[in-house]
C-alpha positions in Angstrom: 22.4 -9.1 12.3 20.2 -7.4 14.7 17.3 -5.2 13.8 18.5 -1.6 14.6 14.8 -0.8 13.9 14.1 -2.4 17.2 14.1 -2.1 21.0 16.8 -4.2 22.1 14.4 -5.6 24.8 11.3 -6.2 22.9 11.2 -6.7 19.6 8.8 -3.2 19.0 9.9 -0.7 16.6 11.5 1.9 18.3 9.3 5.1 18.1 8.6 8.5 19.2 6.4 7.7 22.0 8.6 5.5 23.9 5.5 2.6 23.3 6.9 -1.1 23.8 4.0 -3.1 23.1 3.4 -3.7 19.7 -0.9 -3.7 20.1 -0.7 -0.3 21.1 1.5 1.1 18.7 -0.3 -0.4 15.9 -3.4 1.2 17.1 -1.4 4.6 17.6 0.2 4.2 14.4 -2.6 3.5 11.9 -5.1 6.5 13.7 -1.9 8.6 13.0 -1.7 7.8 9.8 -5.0 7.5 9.2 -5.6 11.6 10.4 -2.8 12.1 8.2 -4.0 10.6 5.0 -6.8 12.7 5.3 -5.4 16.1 5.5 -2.6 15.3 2.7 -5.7 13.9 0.5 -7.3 17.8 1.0 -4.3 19.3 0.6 -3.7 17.6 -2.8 -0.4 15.9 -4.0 1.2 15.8 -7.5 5.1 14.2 -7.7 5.2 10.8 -8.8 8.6 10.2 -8.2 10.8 8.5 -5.5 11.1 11.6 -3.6 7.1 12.2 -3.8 7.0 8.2 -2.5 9.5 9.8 0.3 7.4 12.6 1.0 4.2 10.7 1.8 5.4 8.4 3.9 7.5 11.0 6.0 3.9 13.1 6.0 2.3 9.9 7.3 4.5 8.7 10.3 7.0 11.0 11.1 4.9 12.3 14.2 5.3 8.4 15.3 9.0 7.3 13.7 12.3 9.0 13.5 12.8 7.0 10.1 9.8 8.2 8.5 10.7 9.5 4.6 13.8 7.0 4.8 14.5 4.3 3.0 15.4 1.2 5.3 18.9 -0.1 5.9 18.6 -3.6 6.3 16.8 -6.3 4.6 13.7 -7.4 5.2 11.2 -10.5 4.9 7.5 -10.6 6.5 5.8 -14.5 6.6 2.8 -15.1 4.2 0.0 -16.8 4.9 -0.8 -16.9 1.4 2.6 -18.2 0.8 3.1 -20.8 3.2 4.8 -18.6 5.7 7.2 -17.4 2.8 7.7 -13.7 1.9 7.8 -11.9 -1.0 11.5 -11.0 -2.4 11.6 -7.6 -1.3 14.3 -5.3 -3.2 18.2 -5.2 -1.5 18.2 -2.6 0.6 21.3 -0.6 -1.2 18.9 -1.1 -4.6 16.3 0.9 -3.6 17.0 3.9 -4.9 17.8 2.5 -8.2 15.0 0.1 -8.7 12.3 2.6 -7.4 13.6 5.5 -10.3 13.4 2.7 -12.5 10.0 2.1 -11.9 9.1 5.6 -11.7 10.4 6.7 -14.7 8.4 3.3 -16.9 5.0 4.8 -15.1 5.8 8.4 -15.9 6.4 7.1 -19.7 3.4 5.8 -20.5 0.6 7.5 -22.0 -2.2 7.4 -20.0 -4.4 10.2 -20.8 -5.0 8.1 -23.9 -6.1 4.5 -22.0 -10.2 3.8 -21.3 -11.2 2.8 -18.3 -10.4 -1.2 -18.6 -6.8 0.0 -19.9 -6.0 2.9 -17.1 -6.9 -0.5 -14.5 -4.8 -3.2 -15.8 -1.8 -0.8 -16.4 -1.9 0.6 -13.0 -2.7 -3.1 -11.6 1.3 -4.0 -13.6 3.0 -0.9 -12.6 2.2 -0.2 -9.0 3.0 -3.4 -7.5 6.5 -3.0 -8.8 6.6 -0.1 -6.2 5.1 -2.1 -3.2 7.6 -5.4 -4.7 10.5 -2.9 -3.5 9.6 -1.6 -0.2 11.3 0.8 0.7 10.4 1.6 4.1 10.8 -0.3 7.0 7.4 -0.2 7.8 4.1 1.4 6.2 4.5 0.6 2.8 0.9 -0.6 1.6 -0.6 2.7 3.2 1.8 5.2 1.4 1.7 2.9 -2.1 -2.1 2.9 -1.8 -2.0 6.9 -1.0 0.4 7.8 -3.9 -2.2 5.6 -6.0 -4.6 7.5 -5.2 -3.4 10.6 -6.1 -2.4 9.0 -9.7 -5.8 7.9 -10.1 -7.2 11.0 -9.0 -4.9 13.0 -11.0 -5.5 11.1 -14.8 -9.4 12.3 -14.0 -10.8 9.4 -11.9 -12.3 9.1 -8.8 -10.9 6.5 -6.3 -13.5 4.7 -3.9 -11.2 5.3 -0.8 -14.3 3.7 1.4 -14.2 0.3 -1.0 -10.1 0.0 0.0 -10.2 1.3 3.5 -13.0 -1.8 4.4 -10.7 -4.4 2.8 -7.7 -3.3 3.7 -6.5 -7.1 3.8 -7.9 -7.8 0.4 -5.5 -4.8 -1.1 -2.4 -6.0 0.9 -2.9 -9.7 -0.2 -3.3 -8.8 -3.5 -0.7 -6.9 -3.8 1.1 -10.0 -2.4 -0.3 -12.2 -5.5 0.7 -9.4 -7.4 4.6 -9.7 -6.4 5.9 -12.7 -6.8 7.8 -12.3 -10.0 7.1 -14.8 -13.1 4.3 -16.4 -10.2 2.6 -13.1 -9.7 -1.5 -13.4 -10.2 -2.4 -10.0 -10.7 -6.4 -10.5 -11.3 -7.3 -10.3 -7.6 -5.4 -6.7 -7.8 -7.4 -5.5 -11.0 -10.3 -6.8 -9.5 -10.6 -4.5 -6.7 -9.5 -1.9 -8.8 -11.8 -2.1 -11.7 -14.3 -1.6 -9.0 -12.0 1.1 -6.9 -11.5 3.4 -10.2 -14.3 4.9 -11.1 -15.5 7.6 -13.6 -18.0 9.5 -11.9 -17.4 10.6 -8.3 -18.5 8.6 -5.4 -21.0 9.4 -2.7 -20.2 8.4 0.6 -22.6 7.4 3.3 -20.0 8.5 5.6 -16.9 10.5 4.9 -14.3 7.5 5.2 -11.6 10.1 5.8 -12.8 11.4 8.9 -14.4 7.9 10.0 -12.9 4.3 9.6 -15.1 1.8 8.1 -15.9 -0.5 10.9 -15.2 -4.2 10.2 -18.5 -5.9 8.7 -19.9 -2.2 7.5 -19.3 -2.3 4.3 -22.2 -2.9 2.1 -23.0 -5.2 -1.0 -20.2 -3.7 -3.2 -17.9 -3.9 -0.8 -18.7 -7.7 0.8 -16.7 -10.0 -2.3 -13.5 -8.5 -0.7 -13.9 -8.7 3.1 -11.9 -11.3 4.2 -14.0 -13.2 6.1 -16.1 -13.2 2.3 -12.9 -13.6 -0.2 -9.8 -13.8 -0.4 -7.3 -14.8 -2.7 -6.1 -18.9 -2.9 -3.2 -19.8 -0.9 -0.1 -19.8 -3.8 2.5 -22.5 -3.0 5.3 -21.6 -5.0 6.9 -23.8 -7.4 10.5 -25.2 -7.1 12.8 -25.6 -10.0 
């Protein structure tokens, strides 16, 4: 079946500003949404819920996709280097809404005024990449998981080291890779970055990360274990039978 997300004569995702090659509309699309996280971070946010998950990512692209705030309609799969060109089992498309109010209403259960530190980080690092396991959107999905748990963080009384994930952006998304691959999942390169990520006190930037990206390399010693070219997780072969 083809891709209705698609041109039909190059395989771009059809957008709002007519671009056709895929460089440029990655560039276009993550200082979009980059601007964008920014002013919904000041603004403030508050509905964990599938339609608050909608709402983000509609704030995020819809100046860039048509689709933004809609679940997909097909099926999708995206090659793993971590996996041996394999993806993750991303959710049916016609169980989206389903699974994700499933998932939403097990984090919204849990008590989590009442966890410490240690216990706030390992049970986000279970519950969230149930949400990214599903994505729901054709495209954008680490950004607008990573924004909504940021906003959770933020709202149990932590403080969320936005420069520490924005400088390893590849660290988070192959983590939450690790994270997602059912009763293979490896979910300590997730709480890693996290335990470090969440913090307790609030953070002082050298630069405001949500007005300025993080060049590549910039980060300092905190931040070096998870740049790529420093760490990253193990490739993970997965087992037949």
């Amino acid at each position: 079946m083809p891709d209705p997300y698609l041109y039909d004569d190059v395989p771009v995702l059809k957008n709002k500003l007519g671009i056709k090659d895929d460089k440029v509309l990655d560039m276009i699309e993550a200082e979009q949404s980059r601007q964008n996280m920014a002013i919904l971070y000041r603004r403030g946010f508050g509905d964990f819920s599938p339609a608050g998950l909608r709402d983000i990512h509609r704030f995020l692209f819809e100046k860039v996709y048509g689709w933004a705030g809609q679940y997909r309609i097909i099926n999708i799969e995206k090659r793993e280097k971590l996996l041996a060109g394999r993806s993750v089992w991303y959710s049916n498309d016609e169980d989206i809404p389903r699974e994700l109010t499933d998932v939403f209403r097990d984090i919204n259960a849990k008590n989590w005024s009442d966890m410490n530190h240690d216990e706030f980080v390992k049970a986000v690092t279970a519950e969230f990449p149930k949400l990214w396991q599903i994505h729901p959107f054709r495209e954008g999905n680490t950004r607008t998981v990573v924004m909504m748990l940021t906003f959770f963080v933020e709202h149990y009384g932590y403080y969320m080291d936005q420069d520490l994930l924005a400088s390893c952006a590849g660290y988070v998304r192959d983590a939450f890779v690790m994270a997602s691959l059912d009763q293979y999942s490896e979910y300590e390169h997730l709480e890693k970055i996290l335990s470090d990520a969440i913090c307790e006190e609030p953070i002082e930037y050298s630069v405001d990360s949500l007005d300025a990206p993080v060049p590549n390399g910039s980060a300092n010693g905190k931040y070096a274990k998870y740049q790529k070219e420093r760490y990253e997780p193990q490739p993970h072969y997965k087992r037949e039978g």
